[in-house]
C-alpha positions as a Markdown table, in Angstrom:
| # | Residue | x | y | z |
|---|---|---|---|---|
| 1 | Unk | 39.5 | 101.7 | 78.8 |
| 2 | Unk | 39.6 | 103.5 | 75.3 |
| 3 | Unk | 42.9 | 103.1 | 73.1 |
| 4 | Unk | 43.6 | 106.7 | 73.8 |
| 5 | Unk | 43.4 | 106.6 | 77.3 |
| 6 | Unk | 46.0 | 103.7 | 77.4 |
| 7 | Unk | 48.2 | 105.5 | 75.4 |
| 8 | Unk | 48.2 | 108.7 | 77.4 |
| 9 | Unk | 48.5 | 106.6 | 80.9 |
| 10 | Unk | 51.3 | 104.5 | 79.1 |
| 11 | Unk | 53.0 | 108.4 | 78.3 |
| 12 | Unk | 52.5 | 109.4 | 81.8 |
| 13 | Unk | 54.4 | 105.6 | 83.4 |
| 14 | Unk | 57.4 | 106.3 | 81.1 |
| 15 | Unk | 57.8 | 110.1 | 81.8 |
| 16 | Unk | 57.4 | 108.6 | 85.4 |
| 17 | Unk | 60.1 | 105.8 | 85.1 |
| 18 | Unk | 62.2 | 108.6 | 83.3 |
| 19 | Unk | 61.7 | 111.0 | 86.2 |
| 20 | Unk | 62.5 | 108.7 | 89.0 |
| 21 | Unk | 65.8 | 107.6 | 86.9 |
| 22 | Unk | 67.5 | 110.7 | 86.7 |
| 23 | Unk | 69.5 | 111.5 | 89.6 |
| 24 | Unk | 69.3 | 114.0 | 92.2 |
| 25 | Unk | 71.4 | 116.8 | 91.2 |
| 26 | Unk | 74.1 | 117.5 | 93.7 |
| 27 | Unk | 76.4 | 120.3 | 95.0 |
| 28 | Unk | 79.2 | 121.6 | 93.1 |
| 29 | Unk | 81.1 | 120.7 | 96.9 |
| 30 | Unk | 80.2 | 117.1 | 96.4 |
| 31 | Unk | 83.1 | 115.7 | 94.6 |
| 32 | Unk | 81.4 | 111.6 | 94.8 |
| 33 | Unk | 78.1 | 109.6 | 95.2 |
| 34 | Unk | 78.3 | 106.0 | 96.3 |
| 35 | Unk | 74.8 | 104.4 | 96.4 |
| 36 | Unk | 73.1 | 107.6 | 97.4 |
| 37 | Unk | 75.9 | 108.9 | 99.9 |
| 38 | Unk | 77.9 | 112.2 | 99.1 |
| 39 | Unk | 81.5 | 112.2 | 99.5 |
| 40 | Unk | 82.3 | 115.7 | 99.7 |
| 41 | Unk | 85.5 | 118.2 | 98.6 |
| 42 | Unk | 86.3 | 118.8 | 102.2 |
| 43 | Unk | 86.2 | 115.3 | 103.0 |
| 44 | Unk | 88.9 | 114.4 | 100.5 |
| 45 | Unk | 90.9 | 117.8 | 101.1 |
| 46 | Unk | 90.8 | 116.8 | 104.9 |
| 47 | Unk | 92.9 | 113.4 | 103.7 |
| 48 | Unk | 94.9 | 115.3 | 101.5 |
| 49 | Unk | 96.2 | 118.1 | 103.9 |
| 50 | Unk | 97.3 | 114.7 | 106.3 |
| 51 | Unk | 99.4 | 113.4 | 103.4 |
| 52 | Unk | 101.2 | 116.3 | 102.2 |
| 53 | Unk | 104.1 | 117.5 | 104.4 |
| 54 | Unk | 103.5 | 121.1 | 104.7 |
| 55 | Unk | 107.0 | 121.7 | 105.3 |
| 56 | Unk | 108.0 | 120.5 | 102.1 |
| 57 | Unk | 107.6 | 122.2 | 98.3 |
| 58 | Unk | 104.0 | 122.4 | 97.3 |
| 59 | Unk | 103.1 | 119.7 | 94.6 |
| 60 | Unk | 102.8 | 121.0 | 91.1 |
| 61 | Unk | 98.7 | 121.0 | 90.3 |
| 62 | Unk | 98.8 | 117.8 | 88.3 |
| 63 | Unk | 100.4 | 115.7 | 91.1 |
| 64 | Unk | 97.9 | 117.6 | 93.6 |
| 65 | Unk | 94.9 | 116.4 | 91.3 |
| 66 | Unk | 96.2 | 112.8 | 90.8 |
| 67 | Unk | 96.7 | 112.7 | 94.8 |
| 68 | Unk | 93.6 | 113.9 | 95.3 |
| 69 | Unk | 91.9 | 111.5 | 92.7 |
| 70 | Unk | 93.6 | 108.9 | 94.5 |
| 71 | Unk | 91.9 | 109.6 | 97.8 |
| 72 | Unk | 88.6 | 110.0 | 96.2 |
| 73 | Unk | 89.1 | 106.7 | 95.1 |
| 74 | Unk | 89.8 | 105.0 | 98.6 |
| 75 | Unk | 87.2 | 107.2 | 99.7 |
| 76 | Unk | 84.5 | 105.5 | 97.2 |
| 77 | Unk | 85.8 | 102.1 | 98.3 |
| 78 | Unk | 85.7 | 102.2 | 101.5 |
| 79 | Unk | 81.9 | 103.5 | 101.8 |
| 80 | Unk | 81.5 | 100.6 | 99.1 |
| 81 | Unk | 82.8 | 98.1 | 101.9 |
| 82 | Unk | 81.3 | 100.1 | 104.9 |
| 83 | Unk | 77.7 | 100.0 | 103.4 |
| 84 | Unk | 78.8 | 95.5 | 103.5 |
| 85 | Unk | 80.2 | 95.5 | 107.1 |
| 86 | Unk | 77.0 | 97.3 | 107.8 |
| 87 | Unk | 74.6 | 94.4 | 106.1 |
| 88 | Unk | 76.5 | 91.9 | 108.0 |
| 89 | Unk | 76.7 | 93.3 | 110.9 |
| 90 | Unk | 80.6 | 93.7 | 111.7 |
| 91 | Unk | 80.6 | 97.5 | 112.6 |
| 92 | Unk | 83.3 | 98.0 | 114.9 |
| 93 | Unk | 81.6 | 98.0 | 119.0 |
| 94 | Unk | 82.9 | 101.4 | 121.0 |
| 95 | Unk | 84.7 | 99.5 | 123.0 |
| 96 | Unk | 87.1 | 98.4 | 120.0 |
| 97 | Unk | 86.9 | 102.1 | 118.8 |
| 98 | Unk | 88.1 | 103.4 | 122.0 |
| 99 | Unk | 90.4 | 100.6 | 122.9 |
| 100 | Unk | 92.6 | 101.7 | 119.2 |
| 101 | Unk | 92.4 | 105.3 | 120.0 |
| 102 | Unk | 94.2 | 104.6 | 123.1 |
| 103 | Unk | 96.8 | 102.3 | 121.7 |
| 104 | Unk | 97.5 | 105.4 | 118.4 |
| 105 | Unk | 97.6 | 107.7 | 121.7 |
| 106 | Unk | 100.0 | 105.5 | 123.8 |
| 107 | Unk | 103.5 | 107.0 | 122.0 |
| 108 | Unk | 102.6 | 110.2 | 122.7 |
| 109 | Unk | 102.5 | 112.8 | 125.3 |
| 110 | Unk | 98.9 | 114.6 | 125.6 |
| 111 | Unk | 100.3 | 118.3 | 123.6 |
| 112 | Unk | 102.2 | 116.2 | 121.4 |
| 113 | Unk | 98.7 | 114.1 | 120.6 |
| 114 | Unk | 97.0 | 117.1 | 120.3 |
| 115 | Unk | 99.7 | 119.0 | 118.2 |
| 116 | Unk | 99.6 | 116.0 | 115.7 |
| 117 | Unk | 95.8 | 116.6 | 115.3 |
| 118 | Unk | 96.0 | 119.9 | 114.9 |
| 119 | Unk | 98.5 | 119.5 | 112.2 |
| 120 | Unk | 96.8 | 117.0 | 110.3 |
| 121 | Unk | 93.3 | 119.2 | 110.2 |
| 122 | Unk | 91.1 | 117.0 | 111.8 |
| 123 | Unk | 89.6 | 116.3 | 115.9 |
| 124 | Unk | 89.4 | 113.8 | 118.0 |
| 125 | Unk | 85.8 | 112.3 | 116.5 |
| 126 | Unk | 87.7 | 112.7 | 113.5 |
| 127 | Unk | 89.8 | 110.6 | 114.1 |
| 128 | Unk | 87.9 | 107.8 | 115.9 |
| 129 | Unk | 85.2 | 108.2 | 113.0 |
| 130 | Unk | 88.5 | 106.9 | 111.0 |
| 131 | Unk | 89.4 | 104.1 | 113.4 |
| 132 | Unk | 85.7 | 102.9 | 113.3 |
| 133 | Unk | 86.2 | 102.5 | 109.4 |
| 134 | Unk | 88.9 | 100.8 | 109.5 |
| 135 | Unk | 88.4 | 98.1 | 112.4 |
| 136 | Unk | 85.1 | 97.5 | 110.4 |
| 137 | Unk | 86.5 | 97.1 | 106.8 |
| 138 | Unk | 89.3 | 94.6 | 108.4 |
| 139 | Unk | 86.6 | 92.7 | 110.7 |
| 140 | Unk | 84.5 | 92.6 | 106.8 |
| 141 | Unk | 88.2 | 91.2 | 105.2 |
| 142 | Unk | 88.7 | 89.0 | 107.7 |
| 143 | Unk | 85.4 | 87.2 | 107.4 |
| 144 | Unk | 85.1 | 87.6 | 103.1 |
| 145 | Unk | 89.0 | 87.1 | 102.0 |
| 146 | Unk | 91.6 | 86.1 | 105.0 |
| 147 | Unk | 89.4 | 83.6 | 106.6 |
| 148 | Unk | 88.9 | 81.5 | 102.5 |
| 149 | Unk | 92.7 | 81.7 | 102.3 |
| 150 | Unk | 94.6 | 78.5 | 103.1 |
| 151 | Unk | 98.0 | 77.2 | 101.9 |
| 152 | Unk | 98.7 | 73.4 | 102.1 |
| 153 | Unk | 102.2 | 71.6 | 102.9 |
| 154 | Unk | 101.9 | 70.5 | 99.1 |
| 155 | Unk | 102.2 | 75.0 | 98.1 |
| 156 | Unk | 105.0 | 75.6 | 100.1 |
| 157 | Unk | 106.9 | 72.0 | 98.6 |
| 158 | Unk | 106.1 | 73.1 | 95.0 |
| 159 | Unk | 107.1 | 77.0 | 95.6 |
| 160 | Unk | 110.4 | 75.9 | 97.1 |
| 161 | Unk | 111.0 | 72.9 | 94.4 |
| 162 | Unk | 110.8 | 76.0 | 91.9 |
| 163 | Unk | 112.7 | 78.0 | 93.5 |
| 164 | Unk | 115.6 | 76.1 | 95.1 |
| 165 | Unk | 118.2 | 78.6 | 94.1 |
| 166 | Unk | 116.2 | 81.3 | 96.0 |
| 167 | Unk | 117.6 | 79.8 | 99.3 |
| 168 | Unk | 120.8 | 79.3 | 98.6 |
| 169 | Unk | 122.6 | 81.8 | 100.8 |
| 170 | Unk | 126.1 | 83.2 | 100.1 |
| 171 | Unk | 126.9 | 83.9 | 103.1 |
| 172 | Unk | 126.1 | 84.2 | 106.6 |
| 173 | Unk | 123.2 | 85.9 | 108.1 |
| 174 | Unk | 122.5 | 87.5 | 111.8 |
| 175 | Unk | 119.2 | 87.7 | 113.0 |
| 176 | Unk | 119.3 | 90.9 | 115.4 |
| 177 | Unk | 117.5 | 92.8 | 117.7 |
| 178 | Unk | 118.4 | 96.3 | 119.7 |
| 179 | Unk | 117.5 | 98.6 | 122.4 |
| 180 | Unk | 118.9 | 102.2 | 121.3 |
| 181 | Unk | 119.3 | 105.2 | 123.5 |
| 182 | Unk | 120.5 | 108.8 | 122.8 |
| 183 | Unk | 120.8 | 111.6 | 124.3 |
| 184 | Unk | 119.7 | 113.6 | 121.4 |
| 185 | Unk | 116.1 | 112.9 | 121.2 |
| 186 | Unk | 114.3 | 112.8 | 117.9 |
| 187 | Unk | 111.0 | 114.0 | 117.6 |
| 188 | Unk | 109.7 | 111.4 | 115.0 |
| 189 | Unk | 110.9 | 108.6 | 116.8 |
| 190 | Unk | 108.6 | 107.4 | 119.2 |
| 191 | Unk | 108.6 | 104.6 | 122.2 |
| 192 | Unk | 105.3 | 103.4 | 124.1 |
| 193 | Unk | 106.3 | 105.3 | 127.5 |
| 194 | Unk | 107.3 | 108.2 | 125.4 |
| 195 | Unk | 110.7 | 108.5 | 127.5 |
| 196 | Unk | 113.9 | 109.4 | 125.5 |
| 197 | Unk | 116.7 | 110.5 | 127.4 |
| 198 | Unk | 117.5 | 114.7 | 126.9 |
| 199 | Unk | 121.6 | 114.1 | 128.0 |
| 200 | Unk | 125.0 | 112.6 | 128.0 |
| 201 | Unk | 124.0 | 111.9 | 131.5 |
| 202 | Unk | 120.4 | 111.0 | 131.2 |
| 203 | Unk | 121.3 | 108.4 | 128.4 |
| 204 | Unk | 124.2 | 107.0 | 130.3 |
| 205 | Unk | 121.5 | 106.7 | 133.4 |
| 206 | Unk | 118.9 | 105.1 | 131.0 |
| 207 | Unk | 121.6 | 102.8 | 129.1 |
| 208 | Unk | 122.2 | 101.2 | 132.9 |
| 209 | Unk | 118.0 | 101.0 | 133.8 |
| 210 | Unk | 117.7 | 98.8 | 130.7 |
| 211 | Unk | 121.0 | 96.6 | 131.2 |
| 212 | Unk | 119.6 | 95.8 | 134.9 |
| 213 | Unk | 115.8 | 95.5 | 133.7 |
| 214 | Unk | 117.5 | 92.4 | 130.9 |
| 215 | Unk | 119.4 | 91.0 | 133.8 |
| 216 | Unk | 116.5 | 90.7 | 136.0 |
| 217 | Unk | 114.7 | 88.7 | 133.5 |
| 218 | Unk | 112.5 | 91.7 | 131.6 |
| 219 | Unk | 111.5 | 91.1 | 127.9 |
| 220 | Unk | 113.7 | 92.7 | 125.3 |
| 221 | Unk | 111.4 | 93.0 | 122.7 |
| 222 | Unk | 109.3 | 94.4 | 125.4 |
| 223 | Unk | 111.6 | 96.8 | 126.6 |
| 224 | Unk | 112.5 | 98.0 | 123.4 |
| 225 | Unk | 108.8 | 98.9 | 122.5 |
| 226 | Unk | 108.7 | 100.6 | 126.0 |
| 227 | Unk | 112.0 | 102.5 | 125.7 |
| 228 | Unk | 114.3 | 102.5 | 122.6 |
| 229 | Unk | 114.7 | 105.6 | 120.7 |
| 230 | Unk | 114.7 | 104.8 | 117.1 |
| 231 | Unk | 112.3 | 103.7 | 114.7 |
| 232 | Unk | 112.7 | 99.9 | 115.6 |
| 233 | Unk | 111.0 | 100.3 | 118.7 |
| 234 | Unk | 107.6 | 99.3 | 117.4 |
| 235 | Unk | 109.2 | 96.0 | 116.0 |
| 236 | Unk | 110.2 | 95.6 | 119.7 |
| 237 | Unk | 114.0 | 96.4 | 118.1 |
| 238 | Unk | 113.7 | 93.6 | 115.0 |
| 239 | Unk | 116.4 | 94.8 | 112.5 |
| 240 | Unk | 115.9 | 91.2 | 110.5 |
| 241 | Unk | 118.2 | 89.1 | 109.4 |
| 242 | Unk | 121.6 | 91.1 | 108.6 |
| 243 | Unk | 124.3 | 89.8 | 106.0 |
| 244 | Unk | 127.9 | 89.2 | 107.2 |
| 245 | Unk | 129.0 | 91.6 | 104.8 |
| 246 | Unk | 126.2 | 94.6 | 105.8 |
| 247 | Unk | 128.1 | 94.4 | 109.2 |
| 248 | Unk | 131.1 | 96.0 | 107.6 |
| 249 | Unk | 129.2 | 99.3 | 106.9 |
| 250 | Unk | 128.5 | 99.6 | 110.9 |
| 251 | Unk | 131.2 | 100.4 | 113.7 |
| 252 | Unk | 133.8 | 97.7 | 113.9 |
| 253 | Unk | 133.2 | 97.6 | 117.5 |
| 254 | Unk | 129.3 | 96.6 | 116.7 |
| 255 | Unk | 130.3 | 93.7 | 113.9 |
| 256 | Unk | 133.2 | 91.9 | 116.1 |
| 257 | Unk | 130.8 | 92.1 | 119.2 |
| 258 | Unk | 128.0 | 90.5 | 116.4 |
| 259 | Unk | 130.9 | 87.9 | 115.3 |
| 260 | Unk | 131.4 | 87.1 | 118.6 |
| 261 | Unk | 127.9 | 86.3 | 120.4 |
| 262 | Unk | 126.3 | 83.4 | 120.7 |
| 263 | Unk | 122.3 | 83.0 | 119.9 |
| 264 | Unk | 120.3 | 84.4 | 122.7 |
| 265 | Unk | 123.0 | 86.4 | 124.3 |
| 266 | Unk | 122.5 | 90.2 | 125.4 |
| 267 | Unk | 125.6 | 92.7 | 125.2 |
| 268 | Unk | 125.8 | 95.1 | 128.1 |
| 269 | Unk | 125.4 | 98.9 | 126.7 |
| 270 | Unk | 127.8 | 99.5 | 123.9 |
| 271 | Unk | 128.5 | 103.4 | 123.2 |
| 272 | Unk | 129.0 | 104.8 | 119.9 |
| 273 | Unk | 128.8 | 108.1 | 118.2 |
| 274 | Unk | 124.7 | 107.9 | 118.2 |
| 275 | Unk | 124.9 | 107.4 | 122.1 |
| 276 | Unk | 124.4 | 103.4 | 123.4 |
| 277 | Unk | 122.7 | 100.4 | 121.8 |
| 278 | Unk | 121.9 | 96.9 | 123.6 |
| 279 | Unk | 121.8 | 93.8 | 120.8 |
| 280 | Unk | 120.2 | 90.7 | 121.3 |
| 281 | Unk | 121.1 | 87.5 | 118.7 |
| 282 | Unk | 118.2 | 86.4 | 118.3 |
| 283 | Unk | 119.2 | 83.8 | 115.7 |
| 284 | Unk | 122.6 | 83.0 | 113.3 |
| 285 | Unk | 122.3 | 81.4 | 109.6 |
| 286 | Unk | 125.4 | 80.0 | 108.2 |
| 287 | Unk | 125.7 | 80.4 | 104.6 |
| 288 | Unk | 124.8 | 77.4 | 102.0 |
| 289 | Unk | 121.6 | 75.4 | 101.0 |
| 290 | Unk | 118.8 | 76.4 | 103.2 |
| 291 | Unk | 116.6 | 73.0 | 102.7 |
| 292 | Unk | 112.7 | 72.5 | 103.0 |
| 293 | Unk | 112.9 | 70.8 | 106.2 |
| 294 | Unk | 113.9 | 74.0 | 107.9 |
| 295 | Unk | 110.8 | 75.5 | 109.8 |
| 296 | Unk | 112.2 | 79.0 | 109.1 |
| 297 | Unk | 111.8 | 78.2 | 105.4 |
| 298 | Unk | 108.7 | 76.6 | 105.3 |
| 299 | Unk | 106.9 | 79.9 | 107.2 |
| 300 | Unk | 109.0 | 82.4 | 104.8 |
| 301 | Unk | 107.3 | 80.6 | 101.8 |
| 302 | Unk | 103.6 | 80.1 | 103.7 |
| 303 | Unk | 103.8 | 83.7 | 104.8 |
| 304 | Unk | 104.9 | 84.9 | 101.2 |
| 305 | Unk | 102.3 | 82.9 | 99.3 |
| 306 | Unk | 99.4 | 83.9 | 101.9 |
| 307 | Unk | 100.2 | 87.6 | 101.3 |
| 308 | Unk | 100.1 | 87.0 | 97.4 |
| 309 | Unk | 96.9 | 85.3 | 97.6 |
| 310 | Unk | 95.5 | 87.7 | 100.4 |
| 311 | Unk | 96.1 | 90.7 | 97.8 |
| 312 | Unk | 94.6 | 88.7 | 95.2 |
| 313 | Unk | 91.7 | 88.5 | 96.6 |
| 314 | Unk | 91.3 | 91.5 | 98.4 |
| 315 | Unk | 91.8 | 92.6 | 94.8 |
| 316 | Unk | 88.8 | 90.7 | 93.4 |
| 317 | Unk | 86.6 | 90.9 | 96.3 |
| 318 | Unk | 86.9 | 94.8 | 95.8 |
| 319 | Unk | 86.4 | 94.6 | 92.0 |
| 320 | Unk | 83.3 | 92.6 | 92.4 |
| 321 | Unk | 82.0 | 95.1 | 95.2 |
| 322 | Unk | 82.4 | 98.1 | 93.2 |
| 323 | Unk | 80.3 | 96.2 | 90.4 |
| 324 | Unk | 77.5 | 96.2 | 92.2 |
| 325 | Unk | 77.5 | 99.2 | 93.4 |
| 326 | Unk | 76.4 | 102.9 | 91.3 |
| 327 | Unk | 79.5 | 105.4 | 91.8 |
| 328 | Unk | 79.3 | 108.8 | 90.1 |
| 329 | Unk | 82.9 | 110.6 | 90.7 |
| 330 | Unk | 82.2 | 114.2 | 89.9 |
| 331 | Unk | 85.9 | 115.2 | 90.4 |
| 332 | Unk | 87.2 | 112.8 | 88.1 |
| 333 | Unk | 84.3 | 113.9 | 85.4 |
| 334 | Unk | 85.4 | 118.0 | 86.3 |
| 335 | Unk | 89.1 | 117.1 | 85.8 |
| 336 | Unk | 88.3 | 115.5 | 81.9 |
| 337 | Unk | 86.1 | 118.6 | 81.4 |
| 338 | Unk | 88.6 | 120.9 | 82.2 |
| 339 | Unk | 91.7 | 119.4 | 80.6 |
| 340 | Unk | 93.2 | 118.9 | 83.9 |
| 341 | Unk | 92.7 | 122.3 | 86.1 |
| 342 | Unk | 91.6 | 121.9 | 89.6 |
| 343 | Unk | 87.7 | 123.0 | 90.3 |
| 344 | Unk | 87.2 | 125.6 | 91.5 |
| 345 | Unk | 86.0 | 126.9 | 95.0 |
């Protein structure tokens, strides 16, 4: 081949190279590119209208943009981790999907389920779309960060040896669980059978169901995630472990019939101003030198450390995906051009 033949066919490679480098131009609607896949302005504004309670002021436009931003942001990560579940296999089955979607339907009544939707912007496949995501992500987690993370007898000795004074308690503590019923119901507070009494009456009725139901035997926690009115019924009533003092800031009726119980015991219904509650004692910490022989210390420090490492990780693992993969966030690069003013439609 003659010199100036190679030279023109080594042009024509590197206008080719050049060509296939530059990238696709896309829609002013598409607000993000991961790898090839458009994350669009509706997308993110579909995320942003579920976040922003509509009842409220409206942000001002910088904290609309930096919410916004934010979103993008989880959006671009999540099709980061997605596109890995995929590789490996550890897309969430329909049977998981629709197995969730029943258990974030469960609390509510059909219209109420439906209202929510509606509220939020977004349908049913919506939703499930969503829940698909996120069993996948966790089932990727699970297998890339949770399942590398161990902590040894010799982390929780050293944690504690460092931080002796952390578990010396001034005074004593009440581990306590409750069943609440009024007969004001609140609309945000849900229970698994959606049942909240409507009366003086009903709640009296109610009150006397659960007290039989807990001497026949039935699970509080259980019954409490079934039926109690306020927002501890998802912990199946868990209110943690309470300080003597904190007790003064309750009825007086409440903290002398606390004072008085003995671990495990059930009060019958006790009515207050909010209507009845039920308590359970599930445990009782006296005050002084909690020492590392005590199980309930060791899991406090194992489960604190495992969550520090766990968000470490989750951390680095995310960092090290988004290295390797090619992001291009248009809204972030509109937002810098325009000193900060929203795109517009």
């Amino acid at each position: 081949m003659k010199p100036k033949t190679l030279m023109l066919a080594a042009v024509a490679a590197c206008l080719f190279v050049t060509a296939c480098k530059k990238e696709v131009p896309h829609g002013p609607d598409i607000w993000a590119v991961v790898n090839g896949k458009e994350i669009s302005r509706t997308e993110v504004e579909k995320y942003y209208r579920s976040r922003v309670n509509a009842e409220a002021p409206g942000p001002s436009q910088e904290e609309a943009l930096s919410l916004k931003l934010s979103i993008l942001d989880e959006l671009i990560n999540n099709e980061i981790l997605i596109e890995s579940a995929t590789k490996m296999n550890l897309i969430a089955t329909d049977a998981e999907v629709e197995d969730k979607f029943t258990e974030s339907k469960s609390p509510y009544t059909e219209e109420e389920f439906q209202r929510k939707l509606k509220d939020a912007g977004i349908t049913v496949d919506d939703l499930k779309s969503d829940i698909r995501r996120q069993l996948s992500i966790q089932k990727l987690l699970n297998r890339e960060v949770i399942s590398k993370i161990s902590i040894s007898d010799q982390d929780i000795a050293d944690f504690y040896n460092k931080n002796r004074a952390q578990f010396n308690v001034a005074e004593p503590q009440f581990h306590i669980a409750q069943i609440v019923v009024t007969p004001r119901p609140d609309p945000a507070v849900h229970n698994r059978k959606n049942d909240k009494a409507t009366s003086e009456a009903e709640a009296k009725r109610k009150a006397a169901m659960l007290e039989q139901k807990l001497s026949g035997g039935a699970d509080f926690a259980q019954l409490a995630m079934d039926y109690s009115e306020d927002s501890t019924a998802a912990t199946g009533g868990d209110l943690g472990f309470i300080p003597e003092s904190s007790l003064n800031q309750s009825d007086p009726v409440l903290k002398r019939t606390v004072l008085s119980m003995k671990v495990g015991e059930v009060t019958q219904p006790i009515a207050d101003k909010g209507g009845y509650r039920i308590l359970r004692l599930i445990a009782k910490e006296p005050a002084g030198q909690r020492e590392l022989t005590d199980i309930q210390v060791q899991r406090s420090i194992s489960d604190m450390l495992r969550n520090r490492k766990e968000q470490l990780l989750r951390t680095a693992y995310l960092m090290e995906a988004r290295d390797g993969a090619h992001v291009t966030n248009y809204l972030a690069q509109q937002i810098v051009e325009s000193a900060g003013k929203l795109p517009a439609k």
